[in-house]
PDB file of N, CA, C and O in Angstrom:
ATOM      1  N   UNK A   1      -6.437  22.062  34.006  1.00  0.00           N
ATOM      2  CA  UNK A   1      -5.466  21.710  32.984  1.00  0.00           C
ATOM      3  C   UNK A   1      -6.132  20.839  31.925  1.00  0.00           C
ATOM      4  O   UNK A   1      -6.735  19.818  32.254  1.00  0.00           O
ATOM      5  N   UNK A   2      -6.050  21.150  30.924  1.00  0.00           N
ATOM      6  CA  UNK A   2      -6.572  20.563  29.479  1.00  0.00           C
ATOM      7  C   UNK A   2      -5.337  19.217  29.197  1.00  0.00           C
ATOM      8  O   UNK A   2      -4.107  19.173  29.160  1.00  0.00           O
ATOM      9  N   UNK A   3      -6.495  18.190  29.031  1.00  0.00           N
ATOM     10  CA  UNK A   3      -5.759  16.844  28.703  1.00  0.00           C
ATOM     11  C   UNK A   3      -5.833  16.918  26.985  1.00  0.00           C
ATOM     12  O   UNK A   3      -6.828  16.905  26.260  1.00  0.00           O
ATOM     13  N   UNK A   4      -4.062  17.019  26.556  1.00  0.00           N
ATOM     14  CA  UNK A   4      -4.092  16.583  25.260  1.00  0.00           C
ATOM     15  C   UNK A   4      -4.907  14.995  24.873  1.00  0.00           C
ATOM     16  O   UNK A   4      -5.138  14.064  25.645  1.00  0.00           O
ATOM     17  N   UNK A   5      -5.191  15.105  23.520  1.00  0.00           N
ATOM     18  CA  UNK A   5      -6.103  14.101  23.030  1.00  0.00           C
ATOM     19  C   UNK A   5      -4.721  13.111  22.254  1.00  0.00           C
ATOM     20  O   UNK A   5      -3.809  13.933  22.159  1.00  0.00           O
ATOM     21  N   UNK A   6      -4.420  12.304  21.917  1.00  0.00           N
ATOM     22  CA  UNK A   6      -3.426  11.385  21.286  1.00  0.00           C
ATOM     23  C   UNK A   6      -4.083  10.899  20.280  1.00  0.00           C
ATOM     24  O   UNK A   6      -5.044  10.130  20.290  1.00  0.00           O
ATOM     25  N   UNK A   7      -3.284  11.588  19.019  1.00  0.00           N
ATOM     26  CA  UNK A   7      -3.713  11.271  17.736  1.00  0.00           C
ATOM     27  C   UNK A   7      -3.461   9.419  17.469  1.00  0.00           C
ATOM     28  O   UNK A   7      -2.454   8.714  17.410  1.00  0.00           O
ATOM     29  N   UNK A   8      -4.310   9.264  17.407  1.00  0.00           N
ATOM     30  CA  UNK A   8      -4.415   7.838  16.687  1.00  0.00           C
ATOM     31  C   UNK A   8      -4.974   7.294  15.797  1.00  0.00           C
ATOM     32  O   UNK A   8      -6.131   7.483  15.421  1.00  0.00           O
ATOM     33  N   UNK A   9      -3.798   6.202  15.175  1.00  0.00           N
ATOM     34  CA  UNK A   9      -3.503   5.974  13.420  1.00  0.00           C
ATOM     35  C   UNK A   9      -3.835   4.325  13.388  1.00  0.00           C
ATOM     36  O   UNK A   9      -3.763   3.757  14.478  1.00  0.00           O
ATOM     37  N   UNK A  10      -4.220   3.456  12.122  1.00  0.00           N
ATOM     38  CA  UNK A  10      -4.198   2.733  12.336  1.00  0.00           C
ATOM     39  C   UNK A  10      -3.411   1.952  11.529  1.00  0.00           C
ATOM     40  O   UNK A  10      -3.529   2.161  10.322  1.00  0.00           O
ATOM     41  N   UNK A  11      -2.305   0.741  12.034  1.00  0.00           N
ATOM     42  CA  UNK A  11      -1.582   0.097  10.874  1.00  0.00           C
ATOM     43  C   UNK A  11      -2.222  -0.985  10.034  1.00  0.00           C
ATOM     44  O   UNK A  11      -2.897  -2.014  10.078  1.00  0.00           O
ATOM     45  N   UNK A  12      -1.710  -0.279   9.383  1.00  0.00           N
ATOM     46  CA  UNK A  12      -2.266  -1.321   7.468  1.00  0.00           C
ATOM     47  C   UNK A  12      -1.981  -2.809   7.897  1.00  0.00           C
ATOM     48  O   UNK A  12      -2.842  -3.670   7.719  1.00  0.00           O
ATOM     49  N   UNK A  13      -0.884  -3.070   8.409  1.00  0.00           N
ATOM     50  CA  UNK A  13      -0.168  -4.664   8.769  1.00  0.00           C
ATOM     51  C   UNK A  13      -1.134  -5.354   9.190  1.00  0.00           C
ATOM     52  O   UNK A  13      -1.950  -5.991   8.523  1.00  0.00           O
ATOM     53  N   UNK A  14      -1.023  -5.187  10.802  1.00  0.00           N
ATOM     54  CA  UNK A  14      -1.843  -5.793  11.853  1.00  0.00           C
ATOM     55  C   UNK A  14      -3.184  -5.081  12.231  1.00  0.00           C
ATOM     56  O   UNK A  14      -3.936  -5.783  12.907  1.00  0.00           O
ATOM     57  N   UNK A  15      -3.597  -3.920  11.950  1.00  0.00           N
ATOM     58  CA  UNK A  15      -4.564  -3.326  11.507  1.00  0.00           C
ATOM     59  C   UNK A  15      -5.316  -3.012  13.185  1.00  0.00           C
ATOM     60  O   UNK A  15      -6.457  -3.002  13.647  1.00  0.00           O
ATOM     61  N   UNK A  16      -3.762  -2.757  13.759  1.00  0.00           N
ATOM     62  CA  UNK A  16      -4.131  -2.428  15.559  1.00  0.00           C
ATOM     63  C   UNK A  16      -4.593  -0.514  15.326  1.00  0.00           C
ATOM     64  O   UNK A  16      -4.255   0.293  14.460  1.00  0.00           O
ATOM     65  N   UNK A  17      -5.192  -0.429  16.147  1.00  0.00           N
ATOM     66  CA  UNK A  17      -5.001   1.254  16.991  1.00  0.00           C
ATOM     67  C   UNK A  17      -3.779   1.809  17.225  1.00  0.00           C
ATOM     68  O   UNK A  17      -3.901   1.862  18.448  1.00  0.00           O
ATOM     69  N   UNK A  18      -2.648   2.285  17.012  1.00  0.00           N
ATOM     70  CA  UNK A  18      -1.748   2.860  17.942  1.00  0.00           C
ATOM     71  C   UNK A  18      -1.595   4.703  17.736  1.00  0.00           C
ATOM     72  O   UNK A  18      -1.965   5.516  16.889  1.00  0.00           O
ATOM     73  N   UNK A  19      -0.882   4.750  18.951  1.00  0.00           N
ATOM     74  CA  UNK A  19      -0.573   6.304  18.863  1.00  0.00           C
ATOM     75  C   UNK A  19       0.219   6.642  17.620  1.00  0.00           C
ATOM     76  O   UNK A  19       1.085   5.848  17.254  1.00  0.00           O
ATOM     77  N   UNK A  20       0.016   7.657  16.997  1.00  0.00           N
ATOM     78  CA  UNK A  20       0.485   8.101  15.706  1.00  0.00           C
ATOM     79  C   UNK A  20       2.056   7.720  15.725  1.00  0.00           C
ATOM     80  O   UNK A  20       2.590   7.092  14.811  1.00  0.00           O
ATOM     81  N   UNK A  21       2.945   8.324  17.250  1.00  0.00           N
ATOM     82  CA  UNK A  21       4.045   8.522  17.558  1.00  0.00           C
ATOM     83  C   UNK A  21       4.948   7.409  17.034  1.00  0.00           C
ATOM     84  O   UNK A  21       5.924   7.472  16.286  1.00  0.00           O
ATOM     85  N   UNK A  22       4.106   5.935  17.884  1.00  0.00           N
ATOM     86  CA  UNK A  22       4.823   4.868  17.728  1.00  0.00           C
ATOM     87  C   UNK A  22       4.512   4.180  16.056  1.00  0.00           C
ATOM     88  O   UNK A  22       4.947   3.075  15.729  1.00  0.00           O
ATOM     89  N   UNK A  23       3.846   4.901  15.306  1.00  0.00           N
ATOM     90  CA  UNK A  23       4.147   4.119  13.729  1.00  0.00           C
ATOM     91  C   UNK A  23       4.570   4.994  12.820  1.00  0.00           C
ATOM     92  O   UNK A  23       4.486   6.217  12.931  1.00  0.00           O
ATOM     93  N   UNK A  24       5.097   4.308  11.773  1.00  0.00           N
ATOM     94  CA  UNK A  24       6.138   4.828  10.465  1.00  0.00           C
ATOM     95  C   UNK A  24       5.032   5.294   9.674  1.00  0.00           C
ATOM     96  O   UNK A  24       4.042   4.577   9.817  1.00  0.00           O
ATOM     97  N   UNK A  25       4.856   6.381   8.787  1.00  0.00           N
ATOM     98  CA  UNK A  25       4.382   6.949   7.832  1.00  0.00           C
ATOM     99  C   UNK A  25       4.748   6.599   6.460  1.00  0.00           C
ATOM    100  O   UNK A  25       5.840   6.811   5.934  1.00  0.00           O
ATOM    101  N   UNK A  26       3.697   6.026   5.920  1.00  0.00           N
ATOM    102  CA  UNK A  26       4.355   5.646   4.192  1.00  0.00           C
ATOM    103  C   UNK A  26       3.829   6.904   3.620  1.00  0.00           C
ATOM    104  O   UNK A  26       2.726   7.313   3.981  1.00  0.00           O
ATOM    105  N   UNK A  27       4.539   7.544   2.756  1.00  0.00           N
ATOM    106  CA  UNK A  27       3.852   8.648   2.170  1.00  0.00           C
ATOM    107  C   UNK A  27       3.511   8.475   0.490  1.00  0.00           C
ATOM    108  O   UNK A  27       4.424   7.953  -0.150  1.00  0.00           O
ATOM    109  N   UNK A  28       2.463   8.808  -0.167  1.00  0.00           N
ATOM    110  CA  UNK A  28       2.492   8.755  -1.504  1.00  0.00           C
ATOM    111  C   UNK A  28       2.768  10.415  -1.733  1.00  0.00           C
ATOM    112  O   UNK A  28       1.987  11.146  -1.125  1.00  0.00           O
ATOM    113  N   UNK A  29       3.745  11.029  -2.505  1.00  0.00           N
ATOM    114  CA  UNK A  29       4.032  12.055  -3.111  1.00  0.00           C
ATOM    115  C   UNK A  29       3.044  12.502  -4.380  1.00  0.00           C
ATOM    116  O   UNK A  29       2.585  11.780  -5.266  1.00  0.00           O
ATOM    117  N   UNK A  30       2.796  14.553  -4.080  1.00  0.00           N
ATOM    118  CA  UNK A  30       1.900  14.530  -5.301  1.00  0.00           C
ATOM    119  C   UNK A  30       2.156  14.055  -6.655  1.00  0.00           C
ATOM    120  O   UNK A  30       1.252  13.818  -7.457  1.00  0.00           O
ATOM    121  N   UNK A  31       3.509  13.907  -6.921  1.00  0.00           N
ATOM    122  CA  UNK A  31       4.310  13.151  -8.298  1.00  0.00           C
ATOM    123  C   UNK A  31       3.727  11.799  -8.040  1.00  0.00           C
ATOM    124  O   UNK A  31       2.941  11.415  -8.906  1.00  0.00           O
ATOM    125  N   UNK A  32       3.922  11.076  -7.136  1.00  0.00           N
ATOM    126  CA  UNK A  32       3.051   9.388  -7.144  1.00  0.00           C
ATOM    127  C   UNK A  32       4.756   8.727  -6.182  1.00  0.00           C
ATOM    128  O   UNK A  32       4.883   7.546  -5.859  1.00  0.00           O
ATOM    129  N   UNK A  33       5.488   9.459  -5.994  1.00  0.00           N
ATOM    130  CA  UNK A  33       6.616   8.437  -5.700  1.00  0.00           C
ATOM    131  C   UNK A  33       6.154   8.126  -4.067  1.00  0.00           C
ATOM    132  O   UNK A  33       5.582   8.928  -3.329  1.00  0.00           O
ATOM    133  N   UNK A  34       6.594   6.655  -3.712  1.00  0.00           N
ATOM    134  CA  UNK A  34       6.207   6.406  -2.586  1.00  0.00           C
ATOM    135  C   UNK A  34       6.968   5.799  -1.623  1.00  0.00           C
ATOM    136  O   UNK A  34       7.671   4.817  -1.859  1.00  0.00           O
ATOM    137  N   UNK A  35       6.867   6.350  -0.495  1.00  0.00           N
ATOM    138  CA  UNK A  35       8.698   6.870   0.367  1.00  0.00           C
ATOM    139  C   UNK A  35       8.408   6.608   1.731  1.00  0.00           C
ATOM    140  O   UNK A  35       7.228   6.851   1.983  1.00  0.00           O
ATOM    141  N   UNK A  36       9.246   6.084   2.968  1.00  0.00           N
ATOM    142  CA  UNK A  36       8.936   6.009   4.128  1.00  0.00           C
ATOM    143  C   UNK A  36       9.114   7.428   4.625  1.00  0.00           C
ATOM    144  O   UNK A  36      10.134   8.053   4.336  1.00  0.00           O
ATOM    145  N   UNK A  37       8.145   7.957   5.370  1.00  0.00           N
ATOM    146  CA  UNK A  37       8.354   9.724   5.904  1.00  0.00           C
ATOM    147  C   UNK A  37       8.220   9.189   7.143  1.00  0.00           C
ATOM    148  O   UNK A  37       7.278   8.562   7.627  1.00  0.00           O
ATOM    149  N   UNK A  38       9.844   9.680   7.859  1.00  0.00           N
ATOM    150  CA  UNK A  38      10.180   8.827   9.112  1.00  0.00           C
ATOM    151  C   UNK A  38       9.669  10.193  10.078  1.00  0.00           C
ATOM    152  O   UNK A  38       9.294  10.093  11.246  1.00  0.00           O
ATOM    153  N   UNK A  39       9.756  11.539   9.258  1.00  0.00           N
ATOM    154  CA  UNK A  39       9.739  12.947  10.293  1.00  0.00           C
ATOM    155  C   UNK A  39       8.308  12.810  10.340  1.00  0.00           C
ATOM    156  O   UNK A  39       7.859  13.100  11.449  1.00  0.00           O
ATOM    157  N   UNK A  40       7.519  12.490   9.563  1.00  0.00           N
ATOM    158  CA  UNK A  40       5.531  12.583   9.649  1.00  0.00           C
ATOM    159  C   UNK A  40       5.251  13.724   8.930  1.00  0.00           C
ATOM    160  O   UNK A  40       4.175  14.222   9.262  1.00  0.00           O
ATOM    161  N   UNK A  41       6.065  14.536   7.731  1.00  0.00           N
ATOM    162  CA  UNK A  41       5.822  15.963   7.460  1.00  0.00           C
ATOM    163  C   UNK A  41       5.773  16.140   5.951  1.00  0.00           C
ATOM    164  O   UNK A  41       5.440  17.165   5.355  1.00  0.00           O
ATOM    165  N   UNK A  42       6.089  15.185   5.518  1.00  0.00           N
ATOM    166  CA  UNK A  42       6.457  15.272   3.935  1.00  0.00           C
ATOM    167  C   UNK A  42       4.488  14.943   3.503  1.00  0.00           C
ATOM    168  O   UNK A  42       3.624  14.216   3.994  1.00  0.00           O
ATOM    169  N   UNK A  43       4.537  16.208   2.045  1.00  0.00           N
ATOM    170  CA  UNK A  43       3.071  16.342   1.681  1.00  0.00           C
ATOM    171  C   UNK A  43       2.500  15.385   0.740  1.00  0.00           C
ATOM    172  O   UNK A  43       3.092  15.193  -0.322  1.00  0.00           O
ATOM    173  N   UNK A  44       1.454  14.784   0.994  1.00  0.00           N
ATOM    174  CA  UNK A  44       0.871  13.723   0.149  1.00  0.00           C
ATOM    175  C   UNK A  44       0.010  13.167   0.931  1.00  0.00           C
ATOM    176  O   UNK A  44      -0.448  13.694   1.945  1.00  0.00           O
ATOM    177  N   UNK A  45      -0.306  11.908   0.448  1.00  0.00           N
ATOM    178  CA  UNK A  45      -1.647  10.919   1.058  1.00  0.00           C
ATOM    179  C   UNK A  45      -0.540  10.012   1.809  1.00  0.00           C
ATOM    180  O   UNK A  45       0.483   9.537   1.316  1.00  0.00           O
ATOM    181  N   UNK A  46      -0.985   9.906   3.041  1.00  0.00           N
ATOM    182  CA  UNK A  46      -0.364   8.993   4.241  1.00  0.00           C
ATOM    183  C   UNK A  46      -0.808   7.848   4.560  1.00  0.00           C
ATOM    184  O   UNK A  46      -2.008   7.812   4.292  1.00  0.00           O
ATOM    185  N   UNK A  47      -0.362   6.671   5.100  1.00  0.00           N
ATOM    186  CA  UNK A  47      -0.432   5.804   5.459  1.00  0.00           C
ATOM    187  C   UNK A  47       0.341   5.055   6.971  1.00  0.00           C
ATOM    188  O   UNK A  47       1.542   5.017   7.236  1.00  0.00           O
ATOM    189  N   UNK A  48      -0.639   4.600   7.656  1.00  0.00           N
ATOM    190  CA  UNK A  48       0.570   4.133   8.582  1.00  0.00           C
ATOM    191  C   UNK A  48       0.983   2.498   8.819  1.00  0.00           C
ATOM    192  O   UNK A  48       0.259   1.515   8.663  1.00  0.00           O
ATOM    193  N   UNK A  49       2.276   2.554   9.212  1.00  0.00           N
ATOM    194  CA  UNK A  49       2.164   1.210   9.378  1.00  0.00           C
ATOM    195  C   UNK A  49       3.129   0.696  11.450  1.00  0.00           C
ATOM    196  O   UNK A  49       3.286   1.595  12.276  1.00  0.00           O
ATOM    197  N   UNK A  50       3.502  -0.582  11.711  1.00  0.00           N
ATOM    198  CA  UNK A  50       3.802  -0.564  13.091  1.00  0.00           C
ATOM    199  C   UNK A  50       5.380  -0.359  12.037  1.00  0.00           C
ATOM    200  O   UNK A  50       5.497  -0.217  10.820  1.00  0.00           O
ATOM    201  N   UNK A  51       6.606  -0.436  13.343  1.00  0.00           N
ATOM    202  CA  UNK A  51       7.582   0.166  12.917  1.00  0.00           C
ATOM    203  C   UNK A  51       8.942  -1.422  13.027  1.00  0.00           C
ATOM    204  O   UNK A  51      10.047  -1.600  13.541  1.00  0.00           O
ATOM    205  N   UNK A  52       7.935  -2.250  12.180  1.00  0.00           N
ATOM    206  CA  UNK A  52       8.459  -3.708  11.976  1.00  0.00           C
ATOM    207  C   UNK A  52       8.090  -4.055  10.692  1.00  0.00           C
ATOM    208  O   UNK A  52       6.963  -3.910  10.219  1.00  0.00           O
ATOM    209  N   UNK A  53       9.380  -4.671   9.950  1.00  0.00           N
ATOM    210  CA  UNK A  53       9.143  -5.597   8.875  1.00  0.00           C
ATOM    211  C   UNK A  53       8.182  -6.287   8.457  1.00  0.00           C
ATOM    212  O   UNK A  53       7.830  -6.355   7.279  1.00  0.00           O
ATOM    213  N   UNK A  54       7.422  -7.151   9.875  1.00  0.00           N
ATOM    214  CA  UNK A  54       6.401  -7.913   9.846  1.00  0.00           C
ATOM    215  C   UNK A  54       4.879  -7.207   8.956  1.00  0.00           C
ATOM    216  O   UNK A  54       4.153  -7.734   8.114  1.00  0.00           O
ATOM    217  N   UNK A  55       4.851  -6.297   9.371  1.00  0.00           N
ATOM    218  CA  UNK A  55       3.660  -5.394   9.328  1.00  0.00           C
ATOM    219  C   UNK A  55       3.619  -4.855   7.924  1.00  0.00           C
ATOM    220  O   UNK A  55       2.653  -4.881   7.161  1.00  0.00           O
ATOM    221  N   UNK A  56       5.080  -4.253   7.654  1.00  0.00           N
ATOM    222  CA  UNK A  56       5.369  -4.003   6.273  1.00  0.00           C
ATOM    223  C   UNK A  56       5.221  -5.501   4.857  1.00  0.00           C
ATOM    224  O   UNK A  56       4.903  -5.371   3.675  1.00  0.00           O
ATOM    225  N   UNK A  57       5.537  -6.583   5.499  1.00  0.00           N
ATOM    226  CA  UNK A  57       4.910  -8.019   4.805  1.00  0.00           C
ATOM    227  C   UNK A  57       3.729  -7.923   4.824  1.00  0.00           C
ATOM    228  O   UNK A  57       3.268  -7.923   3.682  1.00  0.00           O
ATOM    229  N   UNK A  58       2.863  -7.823   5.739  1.00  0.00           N
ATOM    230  CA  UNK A  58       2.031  -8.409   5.994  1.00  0.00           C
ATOM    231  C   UNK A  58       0.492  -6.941   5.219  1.00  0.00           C
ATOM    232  O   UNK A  58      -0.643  -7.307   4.915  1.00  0.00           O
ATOM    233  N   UNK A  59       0.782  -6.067   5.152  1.00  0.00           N
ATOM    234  CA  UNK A  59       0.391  -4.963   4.034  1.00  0.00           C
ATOM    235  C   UNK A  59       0.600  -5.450   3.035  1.00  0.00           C
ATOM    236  O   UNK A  59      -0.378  -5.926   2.459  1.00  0.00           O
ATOM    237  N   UNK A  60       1.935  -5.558   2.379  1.00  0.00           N
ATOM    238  CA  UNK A  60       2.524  -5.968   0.824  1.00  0.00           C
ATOM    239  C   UNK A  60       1.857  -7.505   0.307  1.00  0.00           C
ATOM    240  O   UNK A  60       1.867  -7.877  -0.866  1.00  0.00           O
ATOM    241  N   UNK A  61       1.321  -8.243   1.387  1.00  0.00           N
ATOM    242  CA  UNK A  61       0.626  -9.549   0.961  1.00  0.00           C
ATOM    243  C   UNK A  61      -1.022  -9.425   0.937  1.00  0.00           C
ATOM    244  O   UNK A  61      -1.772 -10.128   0.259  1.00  0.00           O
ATOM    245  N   UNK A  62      -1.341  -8.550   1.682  1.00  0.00           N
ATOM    246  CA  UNK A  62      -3.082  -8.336   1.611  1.00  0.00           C
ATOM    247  C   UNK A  62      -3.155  -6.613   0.312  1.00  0.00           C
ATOM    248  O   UNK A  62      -4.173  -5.959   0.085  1.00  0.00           O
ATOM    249  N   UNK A  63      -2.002  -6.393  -0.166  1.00  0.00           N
ATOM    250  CA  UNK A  63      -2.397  -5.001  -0.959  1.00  0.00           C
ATOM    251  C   UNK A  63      -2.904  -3.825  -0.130  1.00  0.00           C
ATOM    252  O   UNK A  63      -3.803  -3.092  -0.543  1.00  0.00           O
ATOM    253  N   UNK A  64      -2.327  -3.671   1.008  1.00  0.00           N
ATOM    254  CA  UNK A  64      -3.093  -2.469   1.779  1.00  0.00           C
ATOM    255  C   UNK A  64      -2.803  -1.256   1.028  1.00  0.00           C
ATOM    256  O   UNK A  64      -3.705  -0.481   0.707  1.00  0.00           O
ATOM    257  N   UNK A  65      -1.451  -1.041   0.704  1.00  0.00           N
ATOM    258  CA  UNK A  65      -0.621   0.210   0.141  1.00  0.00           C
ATOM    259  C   UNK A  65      -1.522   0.123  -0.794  1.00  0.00           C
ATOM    260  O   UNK A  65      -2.461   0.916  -0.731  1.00  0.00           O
ATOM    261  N   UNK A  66      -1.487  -0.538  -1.540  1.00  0.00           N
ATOM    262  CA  UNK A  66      -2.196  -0.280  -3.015  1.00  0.00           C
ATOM    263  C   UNK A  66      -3.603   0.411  -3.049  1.00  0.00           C
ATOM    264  O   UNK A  66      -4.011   1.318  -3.776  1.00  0.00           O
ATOM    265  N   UNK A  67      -4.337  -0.413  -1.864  1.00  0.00           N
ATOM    266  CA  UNK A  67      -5.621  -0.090  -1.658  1.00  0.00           C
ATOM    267  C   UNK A  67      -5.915   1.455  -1.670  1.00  0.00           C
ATOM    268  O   UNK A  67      -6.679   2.132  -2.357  1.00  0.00           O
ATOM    269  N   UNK A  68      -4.494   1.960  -0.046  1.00  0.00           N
ATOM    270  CA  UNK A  68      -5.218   3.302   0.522  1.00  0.00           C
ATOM    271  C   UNK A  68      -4.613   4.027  -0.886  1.00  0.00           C
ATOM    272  O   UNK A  68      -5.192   5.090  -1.107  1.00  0.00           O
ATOM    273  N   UNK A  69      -3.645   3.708  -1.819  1.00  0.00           N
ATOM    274  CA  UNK A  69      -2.928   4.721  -2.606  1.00  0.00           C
ATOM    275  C   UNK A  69      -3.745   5.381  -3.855  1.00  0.00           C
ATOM    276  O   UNK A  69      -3.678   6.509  -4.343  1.00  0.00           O
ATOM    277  N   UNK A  70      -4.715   3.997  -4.257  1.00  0.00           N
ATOM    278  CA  UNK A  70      -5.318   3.618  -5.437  1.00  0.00           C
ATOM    279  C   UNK A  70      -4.311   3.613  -6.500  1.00  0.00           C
ATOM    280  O   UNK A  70      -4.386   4.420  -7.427  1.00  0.00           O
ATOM    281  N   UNK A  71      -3.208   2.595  -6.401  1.00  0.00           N
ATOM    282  CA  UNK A  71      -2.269   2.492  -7.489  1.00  0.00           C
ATOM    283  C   UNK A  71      -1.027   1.536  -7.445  1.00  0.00           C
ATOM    284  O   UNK A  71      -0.552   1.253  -6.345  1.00  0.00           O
ATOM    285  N   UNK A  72      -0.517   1.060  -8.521  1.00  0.00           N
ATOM    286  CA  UNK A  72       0.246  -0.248  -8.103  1.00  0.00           C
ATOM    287  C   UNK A  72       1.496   0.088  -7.640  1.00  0.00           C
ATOM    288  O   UNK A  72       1.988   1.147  -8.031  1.00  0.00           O
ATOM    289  N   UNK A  73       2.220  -0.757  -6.728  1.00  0.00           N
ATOM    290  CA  UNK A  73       3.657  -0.499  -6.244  1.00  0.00           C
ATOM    291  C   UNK A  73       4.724  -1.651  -6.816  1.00  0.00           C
ATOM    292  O   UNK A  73       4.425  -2.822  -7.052  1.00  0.00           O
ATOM    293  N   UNK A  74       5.702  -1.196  -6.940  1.00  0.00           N
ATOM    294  CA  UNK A  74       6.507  -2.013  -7.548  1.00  0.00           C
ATOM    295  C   UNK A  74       7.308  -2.595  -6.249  1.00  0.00           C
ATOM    296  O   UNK A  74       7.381  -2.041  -5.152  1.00  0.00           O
ATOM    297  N   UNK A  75       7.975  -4.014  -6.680  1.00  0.00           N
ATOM    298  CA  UNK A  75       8.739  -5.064  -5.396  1.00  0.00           C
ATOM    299  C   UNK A  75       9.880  -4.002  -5.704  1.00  0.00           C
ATOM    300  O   UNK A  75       9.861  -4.468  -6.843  1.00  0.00           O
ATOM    301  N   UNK A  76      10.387  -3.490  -5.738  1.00  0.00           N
ATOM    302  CA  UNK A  76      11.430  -2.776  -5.571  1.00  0.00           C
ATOM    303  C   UNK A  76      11.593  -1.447  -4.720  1.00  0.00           C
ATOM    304  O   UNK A  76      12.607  -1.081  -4.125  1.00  0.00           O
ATOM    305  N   UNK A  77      10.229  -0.738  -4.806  1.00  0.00           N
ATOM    306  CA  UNK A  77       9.915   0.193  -3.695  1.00  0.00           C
ATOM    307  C   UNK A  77       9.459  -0.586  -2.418  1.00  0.00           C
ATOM    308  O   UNK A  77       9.728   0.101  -1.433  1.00  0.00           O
ATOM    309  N   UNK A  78       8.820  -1.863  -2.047  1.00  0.00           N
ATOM    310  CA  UNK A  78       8.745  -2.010  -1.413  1.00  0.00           C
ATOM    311  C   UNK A  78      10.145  -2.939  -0.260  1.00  0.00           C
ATOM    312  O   UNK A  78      10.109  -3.345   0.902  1.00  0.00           O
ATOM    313  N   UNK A  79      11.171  -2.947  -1.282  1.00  0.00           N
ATOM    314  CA  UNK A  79      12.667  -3.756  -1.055  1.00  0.00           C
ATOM    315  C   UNK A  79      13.167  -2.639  -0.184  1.00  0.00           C
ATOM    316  O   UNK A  79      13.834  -2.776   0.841  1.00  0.00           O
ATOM    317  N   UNK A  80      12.711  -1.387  -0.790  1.00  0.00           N
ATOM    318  CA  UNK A  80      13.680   0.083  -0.061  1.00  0.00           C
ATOM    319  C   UNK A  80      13.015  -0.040   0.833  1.00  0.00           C
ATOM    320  O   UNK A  80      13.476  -0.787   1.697  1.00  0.00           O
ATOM    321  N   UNK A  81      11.589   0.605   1.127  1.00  0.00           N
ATOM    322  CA  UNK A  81      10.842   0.493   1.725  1.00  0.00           C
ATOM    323  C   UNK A  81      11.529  -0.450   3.493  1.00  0.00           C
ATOM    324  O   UNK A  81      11.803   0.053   4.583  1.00  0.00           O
ATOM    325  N   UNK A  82      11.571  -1.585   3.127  1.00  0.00           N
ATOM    326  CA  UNK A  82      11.860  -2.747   3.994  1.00  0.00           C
ATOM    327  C   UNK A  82      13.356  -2.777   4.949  1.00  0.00           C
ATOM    328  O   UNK A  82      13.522  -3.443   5.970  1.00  0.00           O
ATOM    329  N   UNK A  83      14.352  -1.867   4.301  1.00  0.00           N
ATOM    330  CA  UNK A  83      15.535  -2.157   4.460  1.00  0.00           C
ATOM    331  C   UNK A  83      15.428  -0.875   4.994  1.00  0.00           C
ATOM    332  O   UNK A  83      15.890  -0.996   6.128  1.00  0.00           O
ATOM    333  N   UNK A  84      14.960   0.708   4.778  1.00  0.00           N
ATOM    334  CA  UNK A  84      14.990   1.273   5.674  1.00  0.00           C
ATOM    335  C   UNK A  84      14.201   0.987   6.630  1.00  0.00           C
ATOM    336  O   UNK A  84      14.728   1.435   7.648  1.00  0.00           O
ATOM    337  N   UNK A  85      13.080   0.415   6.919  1.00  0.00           N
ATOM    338  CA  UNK A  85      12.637  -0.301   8.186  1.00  0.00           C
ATOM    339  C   UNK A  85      13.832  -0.715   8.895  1.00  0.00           C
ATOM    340  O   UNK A  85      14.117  -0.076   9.908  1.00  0.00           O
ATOM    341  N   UNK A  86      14.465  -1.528   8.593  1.00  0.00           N
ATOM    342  CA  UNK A  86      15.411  -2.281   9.172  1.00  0.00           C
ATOM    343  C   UNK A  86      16.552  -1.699   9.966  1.00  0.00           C
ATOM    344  O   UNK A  86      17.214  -2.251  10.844  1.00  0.00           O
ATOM    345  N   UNK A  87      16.654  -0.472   9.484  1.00  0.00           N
ATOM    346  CA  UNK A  87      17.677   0.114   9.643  1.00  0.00           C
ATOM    347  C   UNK A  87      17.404   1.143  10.410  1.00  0.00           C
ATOM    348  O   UNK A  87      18.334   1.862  10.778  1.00  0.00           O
ATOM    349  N   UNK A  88      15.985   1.435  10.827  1.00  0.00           N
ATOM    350  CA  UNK A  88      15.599   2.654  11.583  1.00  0.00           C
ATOM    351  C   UNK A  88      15.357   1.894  13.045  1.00  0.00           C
ATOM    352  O   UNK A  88      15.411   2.518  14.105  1.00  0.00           O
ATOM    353  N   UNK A  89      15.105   0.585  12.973  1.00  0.00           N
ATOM    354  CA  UNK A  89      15.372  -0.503  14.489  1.00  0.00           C
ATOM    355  C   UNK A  89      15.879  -0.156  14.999  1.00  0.00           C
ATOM    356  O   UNK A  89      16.176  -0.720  16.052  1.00  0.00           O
TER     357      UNK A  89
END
């Protein structure tokens, strides 16, 4: 029996190892809009993060998003951003 391999991602936040499963996908869209992709399927440049507020601060204060995106984000995408975190708890 063939042992699946477990895709693993790393979060921008705390900048741990985890299984893809257990983190949220930030997606940048080929238009540039930039969206939490909670299914993992929506097309663009990905990012992951853990599936806590904390992590999502703690990116938005070191510029991770910006980094992997190459482009600036506005406090207002990252307000949505935060509150659907909150709400996917």
């Amino acid at each position: 029996m063939k042992v699946r391999k477990i895709p693993m991602r790393m979060c921008l936040g705390c900048g741990e190892m985890k299984p893809k499963k257990e983190l949220v996908r930030i997606v940048r869209s080929p238009e540039g809009d930039i969206s939490i992709d909670l299914t993992g399927k929506k097309s663009g440049r990905g990012a992951y993060i853990c599936k806590n507020a904390e992590c999502l601060e703690k990116a938005r204060k070191a510029r991770k998003l910006e980094k992997s995106f190459s482009c600036q984000i506005e406090q207002s995408v990252y307000d949505t951003m935060e509150a659907e975190l909150k709400s996917a708890e």
